[in-house]
Backbone bond lengths (Angstrom), bond angles and torsions (degrees), N, CA, C in turn:
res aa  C-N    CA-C-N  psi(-1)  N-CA   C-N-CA  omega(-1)  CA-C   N-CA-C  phi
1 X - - - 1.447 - - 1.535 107.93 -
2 X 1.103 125.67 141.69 1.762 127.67 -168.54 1.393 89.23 -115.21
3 X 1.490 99.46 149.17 1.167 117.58 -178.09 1.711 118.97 -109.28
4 X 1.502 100.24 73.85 1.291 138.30 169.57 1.667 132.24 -130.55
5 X 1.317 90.21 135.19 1.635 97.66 -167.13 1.408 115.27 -64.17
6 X 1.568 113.23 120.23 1.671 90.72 -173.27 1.256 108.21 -76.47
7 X 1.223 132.69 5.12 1.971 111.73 179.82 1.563 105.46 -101.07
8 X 1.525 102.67 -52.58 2.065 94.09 168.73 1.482 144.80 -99.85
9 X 1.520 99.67 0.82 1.574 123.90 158.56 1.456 90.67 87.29
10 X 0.928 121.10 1.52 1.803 100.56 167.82 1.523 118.96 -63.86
11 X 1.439 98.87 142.40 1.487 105.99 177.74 1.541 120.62 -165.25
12 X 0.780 142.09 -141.08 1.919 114.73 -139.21 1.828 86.46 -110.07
13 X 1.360 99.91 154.89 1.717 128.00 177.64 1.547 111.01 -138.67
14 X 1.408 79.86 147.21 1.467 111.58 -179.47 1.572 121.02 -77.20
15 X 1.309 107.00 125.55 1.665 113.00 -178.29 1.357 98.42 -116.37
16 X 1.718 82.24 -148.06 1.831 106.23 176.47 1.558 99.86 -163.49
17 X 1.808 125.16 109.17 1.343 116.73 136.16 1.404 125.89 -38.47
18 X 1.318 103.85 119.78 1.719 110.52 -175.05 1.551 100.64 -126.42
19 X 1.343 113.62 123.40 1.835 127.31 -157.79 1.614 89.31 -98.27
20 X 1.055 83.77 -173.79 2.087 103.66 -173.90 1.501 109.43 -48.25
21 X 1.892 93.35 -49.01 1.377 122.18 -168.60 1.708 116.10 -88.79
22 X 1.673 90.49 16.07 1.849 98.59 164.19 1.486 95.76 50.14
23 X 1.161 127.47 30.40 1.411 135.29 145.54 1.518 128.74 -57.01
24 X 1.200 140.93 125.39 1.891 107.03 -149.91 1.732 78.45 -139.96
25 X 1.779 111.18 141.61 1.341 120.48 179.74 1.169 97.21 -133.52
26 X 1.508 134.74 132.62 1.445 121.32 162.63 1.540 119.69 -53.66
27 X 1.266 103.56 160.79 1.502 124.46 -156.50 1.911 104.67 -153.73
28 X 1.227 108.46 133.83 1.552 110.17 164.05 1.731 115.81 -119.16
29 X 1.525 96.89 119.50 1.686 104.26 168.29 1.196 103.88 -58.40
30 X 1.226 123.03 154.51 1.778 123.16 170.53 1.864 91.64 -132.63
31 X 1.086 91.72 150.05 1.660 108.27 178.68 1.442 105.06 -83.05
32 X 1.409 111.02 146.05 1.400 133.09 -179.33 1.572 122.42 -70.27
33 X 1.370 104.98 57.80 1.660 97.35 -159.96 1.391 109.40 -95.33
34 X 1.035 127.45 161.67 1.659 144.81 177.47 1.155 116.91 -160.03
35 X 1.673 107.92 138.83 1.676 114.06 174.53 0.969 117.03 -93.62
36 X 1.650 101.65 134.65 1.213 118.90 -175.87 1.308 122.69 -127.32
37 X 1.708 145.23 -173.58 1.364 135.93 -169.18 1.475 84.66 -146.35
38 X 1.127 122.98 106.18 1.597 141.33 168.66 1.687 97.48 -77.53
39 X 1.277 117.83 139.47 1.521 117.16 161.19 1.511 114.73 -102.73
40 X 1.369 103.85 138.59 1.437 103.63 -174.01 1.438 127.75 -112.93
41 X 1.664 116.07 82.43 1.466 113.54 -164.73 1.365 118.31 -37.53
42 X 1.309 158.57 -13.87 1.222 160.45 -149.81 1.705 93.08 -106.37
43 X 1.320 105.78 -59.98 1.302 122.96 -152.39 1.832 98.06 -81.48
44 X 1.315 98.02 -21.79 1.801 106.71 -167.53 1.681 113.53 40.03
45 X 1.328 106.46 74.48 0.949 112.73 -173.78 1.775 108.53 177.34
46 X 1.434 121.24 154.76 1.225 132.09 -173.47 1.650 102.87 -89.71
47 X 1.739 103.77 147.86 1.940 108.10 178.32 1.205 88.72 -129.39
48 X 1.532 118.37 135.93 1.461 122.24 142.50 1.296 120.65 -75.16
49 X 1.201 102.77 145.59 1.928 115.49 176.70 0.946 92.64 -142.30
50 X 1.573 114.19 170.69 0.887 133.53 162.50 2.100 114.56 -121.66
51 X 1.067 140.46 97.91 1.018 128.42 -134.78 1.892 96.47 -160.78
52 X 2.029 109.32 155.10 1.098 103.42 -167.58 1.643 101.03 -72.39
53 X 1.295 96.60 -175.37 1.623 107.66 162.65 1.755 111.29 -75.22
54 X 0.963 98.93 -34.46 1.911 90.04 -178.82 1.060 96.89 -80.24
55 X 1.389 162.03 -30.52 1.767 159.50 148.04 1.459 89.39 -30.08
56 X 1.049 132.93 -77.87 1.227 134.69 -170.29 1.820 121.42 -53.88
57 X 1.274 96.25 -31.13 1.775 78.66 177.64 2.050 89.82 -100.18
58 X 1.438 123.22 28.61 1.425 116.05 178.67 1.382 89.48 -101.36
59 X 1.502 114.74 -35.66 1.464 109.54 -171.77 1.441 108.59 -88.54
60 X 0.823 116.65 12.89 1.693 127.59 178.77 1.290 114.96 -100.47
61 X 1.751 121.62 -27.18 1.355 153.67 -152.62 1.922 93.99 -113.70
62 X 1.106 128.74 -64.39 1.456 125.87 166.33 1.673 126.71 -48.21
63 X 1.130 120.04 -43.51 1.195 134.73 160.37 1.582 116.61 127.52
64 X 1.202 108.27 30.43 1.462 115.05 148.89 1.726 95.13 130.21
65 X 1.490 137.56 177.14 1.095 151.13 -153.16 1.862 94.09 -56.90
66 X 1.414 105.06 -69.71 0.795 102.31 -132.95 1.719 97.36 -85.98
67 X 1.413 124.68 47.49 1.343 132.99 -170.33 1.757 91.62 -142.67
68 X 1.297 106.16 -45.97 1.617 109.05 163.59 1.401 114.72 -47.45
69 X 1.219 129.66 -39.62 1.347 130.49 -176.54 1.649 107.44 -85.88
70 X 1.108 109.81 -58.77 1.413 91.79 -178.58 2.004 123.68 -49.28
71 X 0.852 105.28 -14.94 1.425 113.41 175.11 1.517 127.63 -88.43
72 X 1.416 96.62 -17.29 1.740 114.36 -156.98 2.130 88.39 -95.14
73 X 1.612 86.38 144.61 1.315 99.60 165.33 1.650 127.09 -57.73
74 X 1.409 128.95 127.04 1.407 101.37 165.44 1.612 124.64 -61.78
75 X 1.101 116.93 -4.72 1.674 113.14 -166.62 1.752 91.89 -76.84
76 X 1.334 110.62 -40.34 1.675 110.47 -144.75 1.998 85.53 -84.84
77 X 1.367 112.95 8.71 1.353 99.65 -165.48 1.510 113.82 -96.00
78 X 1.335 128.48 151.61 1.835 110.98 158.55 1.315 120.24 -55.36
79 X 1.664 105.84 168.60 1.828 87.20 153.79 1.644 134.72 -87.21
80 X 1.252 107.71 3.31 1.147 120.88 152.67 1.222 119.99 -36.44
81 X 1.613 95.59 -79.94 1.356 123.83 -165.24 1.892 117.35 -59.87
82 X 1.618 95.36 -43.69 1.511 114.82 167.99 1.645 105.35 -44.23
83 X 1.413 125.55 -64.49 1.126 143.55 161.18 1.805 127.70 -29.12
84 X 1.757 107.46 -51.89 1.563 83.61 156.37 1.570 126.56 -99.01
85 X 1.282 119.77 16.06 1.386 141.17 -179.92 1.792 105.35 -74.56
86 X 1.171 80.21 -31.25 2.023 81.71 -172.01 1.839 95.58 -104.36
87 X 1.143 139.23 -24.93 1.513 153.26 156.96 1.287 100.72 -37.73
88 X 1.592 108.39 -63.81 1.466 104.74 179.65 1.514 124.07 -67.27
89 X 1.314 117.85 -37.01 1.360 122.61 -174.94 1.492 118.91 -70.48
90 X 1.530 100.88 -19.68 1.799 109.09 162.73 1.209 125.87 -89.84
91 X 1.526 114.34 -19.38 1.571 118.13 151.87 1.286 114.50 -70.31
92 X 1.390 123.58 -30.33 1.597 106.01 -178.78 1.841 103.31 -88.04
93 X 1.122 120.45 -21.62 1.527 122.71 165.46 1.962 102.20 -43.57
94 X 1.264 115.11 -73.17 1.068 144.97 -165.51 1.696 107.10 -35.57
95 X 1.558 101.04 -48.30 1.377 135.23 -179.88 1.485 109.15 -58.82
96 X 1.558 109.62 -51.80 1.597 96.74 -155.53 1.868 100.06 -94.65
């Protein structure tokens, strides 16, 4: 499993521990991810992701999953995620 966000593709970078003595060792940030089950009014139904915490308060900030997706790039997406992004957009086709 890679440790990348499936909705904004962030995923771990390269630093340097730097000691008292400005001694410098590489180091990797890792992203803050956690799984979660987004509900998806369109879809009426729950998605697992796996996704950071700032994805999560972005999709909290847009107005819920399925408003996050319509806005979001397909490149930056999983195929998961690619997958209920277009699910939804044929249920809301379906709809109007």
């Amino acid at each position: 499993m890679s440790r990348r966000c499936e909705l904004t593709g962030k995923g771990p970078m390269t630093g340097n521990n730097v000691s008292h003595a400005k001694n410098r060792t590489k180091r990797r940030f890792l992203p803050n991810l956690n799984d979660v089950t987004l509900q998806s009014e369109t879809l009426g139904r729950g998605v697992k992701l796996r996704i950071s915490a700032s994805a999560l308060r972005s999709v909290d900030h847009r107005g819920g999953l399925d408003a996050f997706l319509a806005k979001a790039k397909d490149d930056e997406l999983s195929d998961g995620a690619l997958k209920v992004k277009k699910e939804i957009a044929k249920a809301q086709a379906v709809q109007a």
